[in-house]
C-alpha positions as CSV (number, residue, x, y, z in Angstrom):
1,X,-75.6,58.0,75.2
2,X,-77.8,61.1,74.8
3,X,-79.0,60.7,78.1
4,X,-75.3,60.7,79.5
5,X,-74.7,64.0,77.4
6,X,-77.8,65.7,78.5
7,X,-77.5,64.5,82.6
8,X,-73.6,66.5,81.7
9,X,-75.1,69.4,80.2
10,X,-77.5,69.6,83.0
11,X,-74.9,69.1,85.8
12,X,-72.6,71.9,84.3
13,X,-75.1,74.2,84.2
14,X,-76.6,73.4,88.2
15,X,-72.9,73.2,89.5
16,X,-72.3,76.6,88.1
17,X,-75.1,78.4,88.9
18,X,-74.9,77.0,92.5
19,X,-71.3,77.5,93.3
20,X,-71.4,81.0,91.8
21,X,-74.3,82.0,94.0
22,X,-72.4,80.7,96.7
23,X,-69.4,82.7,96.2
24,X,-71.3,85.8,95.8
25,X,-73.3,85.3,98.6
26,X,-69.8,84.3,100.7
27,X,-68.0,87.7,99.1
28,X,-71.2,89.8,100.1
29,X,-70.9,88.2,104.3
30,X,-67.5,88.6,103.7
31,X,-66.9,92.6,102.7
32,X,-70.1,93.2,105.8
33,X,-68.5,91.7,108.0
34,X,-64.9,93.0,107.4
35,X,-66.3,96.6,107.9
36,X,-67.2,95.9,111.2
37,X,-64.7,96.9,114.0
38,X,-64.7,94.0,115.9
39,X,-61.4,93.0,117.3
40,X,-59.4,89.8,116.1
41,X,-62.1,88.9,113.7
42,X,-61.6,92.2,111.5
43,X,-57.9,91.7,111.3
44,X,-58.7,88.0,110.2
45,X,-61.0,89.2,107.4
46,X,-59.1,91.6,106.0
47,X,-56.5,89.5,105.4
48,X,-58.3,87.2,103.4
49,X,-58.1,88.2,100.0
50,X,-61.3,87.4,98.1
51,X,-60.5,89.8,95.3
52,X,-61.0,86.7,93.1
53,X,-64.8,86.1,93.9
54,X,-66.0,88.7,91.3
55,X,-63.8,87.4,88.4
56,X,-64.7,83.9,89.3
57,X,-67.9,84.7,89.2
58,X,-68.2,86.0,85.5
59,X,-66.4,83.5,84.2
60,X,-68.6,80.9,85.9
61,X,-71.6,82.8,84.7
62,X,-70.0,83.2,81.1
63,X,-69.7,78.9,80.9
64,X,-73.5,78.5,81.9
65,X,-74.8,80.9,79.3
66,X,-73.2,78.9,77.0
67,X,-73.9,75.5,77.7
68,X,-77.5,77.4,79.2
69,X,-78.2,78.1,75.7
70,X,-76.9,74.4,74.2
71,X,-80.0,73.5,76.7
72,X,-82.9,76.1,75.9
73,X,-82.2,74.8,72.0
74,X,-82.7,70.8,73.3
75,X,-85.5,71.8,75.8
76,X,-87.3,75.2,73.4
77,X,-87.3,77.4,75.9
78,X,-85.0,80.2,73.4
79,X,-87.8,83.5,72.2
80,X,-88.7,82.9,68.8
81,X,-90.7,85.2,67.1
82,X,-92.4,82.7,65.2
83,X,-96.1,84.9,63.6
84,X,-95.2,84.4,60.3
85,X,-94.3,81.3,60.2
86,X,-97.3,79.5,61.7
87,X,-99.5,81.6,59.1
88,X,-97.7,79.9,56.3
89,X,-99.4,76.4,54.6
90,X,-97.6,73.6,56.4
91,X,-95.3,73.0,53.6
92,X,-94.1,76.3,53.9
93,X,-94.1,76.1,57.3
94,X,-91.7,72.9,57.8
95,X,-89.4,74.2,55.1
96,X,-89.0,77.6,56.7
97,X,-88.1,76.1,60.5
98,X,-85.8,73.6,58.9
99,X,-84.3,76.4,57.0
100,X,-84.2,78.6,60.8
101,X,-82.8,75.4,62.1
102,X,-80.3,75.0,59.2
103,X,-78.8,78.5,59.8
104,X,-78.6,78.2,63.3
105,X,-76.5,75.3,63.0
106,X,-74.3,76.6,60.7
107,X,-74.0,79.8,62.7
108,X,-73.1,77.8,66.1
109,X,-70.9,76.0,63.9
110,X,-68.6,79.0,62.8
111,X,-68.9,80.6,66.4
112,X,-67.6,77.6,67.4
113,X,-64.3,77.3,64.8
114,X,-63.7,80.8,65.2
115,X,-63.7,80.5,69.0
116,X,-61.6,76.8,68.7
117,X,-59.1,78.4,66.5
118,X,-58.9,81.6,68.9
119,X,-58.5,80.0,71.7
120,X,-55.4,77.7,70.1
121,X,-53.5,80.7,69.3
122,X,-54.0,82.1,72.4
123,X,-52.0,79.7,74.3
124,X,-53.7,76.6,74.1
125,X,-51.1,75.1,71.4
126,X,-48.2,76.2,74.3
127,X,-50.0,74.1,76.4
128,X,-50.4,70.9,74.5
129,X,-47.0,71.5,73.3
130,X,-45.5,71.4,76.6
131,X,-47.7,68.0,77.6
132,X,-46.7,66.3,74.8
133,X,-43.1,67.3,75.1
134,X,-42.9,69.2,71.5
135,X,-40.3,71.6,71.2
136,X,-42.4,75.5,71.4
137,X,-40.1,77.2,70.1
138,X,-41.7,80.8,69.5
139,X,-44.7,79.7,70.4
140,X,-46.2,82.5,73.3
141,X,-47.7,81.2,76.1
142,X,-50.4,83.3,76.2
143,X,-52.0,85.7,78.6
144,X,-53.7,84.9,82.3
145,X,-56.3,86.7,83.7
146,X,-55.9,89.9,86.5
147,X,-56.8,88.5,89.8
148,X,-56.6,84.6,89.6
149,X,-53.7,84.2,86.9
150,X,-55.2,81.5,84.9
151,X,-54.2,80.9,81.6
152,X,-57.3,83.0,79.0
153,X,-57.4,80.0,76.9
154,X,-59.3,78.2,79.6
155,X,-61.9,80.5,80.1
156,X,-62.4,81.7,76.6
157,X,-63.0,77.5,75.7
158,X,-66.3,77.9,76.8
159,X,-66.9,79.9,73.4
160,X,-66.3,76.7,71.1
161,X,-67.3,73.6,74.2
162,X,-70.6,76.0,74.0
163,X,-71.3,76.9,70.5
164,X,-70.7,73.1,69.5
165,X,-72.6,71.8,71.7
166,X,-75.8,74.2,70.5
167,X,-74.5,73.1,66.9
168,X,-75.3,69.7,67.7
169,X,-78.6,70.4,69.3
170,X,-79.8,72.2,66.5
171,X,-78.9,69.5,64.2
172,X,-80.5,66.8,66.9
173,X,-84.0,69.2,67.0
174,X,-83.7,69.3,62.9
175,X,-83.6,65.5,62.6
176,X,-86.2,64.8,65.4
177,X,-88.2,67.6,63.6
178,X,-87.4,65.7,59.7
179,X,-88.2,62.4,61.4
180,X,-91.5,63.2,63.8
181,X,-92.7,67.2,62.8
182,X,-92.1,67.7,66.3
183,X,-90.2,70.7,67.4
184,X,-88.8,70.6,71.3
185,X,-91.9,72.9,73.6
186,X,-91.5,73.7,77.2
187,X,-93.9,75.1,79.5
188,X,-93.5,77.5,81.8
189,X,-96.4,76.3,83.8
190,X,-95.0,72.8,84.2
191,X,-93.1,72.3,87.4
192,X,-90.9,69.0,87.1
193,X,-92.3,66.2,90.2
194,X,-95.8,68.0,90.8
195,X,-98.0,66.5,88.1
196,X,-96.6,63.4,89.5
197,X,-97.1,63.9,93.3
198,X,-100.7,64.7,92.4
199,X,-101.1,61.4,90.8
200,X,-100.0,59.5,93.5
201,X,-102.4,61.0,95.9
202,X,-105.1,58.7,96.5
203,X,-108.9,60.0,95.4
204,X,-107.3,62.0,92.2
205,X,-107.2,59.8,88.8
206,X,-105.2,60.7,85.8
207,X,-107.5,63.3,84.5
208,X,-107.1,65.5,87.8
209,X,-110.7,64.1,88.7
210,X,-111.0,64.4,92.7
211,X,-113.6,62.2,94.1
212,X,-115.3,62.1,97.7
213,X,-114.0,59.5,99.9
214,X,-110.6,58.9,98.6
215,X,-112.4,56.6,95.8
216,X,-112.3,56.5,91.9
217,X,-115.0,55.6,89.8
């Protein structure tokens, strides 16, 4: 099941980085090549609105930071300024990162309720409300954003989908960590798929050991 969640976590975060370069990259061609005075093709340009790629964009950029920083908790990649506590006896030490980890989780966790409970007043109870067929009486519909008219409450979800999300990957790190003493590491010098092309080469053993001839000893 965790591996389901964390291939989802991974995908949102790819997808959106990738599209949103994309549509940059496509606005960027675009405005160029709609200042040039070429006949036909300027006319054609021009009246292609793409007014919407720079909203788009931060919104899409807004979603992966926060499901970017559910990940850096599961993978360790966040800054930590962490002197003090390795120069504490190991005691200390594992009771002050499970007290860090303790307050980040409950600090996701009232980001997130905050955010949840935001975003339901700001039209996401009209919504459901009109799904479900419940009467809205005075319920207001809520705002939608300048240039692509959505309704806020979608783009303002990522707040608690996000800060939950870390919530639960600080408390997954502080049981791992209860269990094991292992906090999550990741490093920067490791490149995903080339320790494991080197292995396969023939002539290199598992210690990185290159010998002449192709052959191992």
């Amino acid at each position: 099941m965790m591996k389901y969640l964390d291939h989802v976590e991974e995908f949102i975060i790819t997808f959106l980085m990738g599209a949103a370069t994309l549509i940059i990259f496509s606005a960027i061609i675009h405005r160029f090549l709609a200042g040039l005075p070429i006949p036909g093709l300027q006319d054609r340009l021009i009246a292609f609105n793409f007014s919407w790629a720079q909203e788009l964009c931060i919104y899409m950029f807004v979603w992966m930071a926060k499901f970017g920083a559910a990940y850096g908790v599961r993978s360790g990649i966040h800054v930590g300024v962490d002197v003090l506590v390795n120069r504490l006896p190991d005691e200390w030490r594992k009771k002050g990162v499970l007290v860090a980890i303790v307050c980040g989780t409950i600090f996701t966790g009232i980001i997130g309720t905050l955010g949840a409970t935001f975003v339901w007043e700001n039209g996401m109870h009209y919504a459901v409300y009109t799904l479900v067929g419940i009467d809205v009486g005075d319920v207001p519909q809520g705002p939608i954003t300048p240039d692509l008219e959505w309704p806020t409450w979608i783009i303002y979800s990522a707040v608690p989908l996000g800060s939950y999300l870390m919530c639960f990957r600080f408390m997954q790190v502080g049981w791992r960590f209860v269990r094991l003493g292992e906090l999550p590491h990741h490093d920067h010098a490791h490149v995903d798929g080339i320790e494991e092309e080197i292995l396969d080469q023939p002539g290199i053993l598992h210690d990185g050991t290159l010998h002449k001839g192709g052959s191992t000893k």
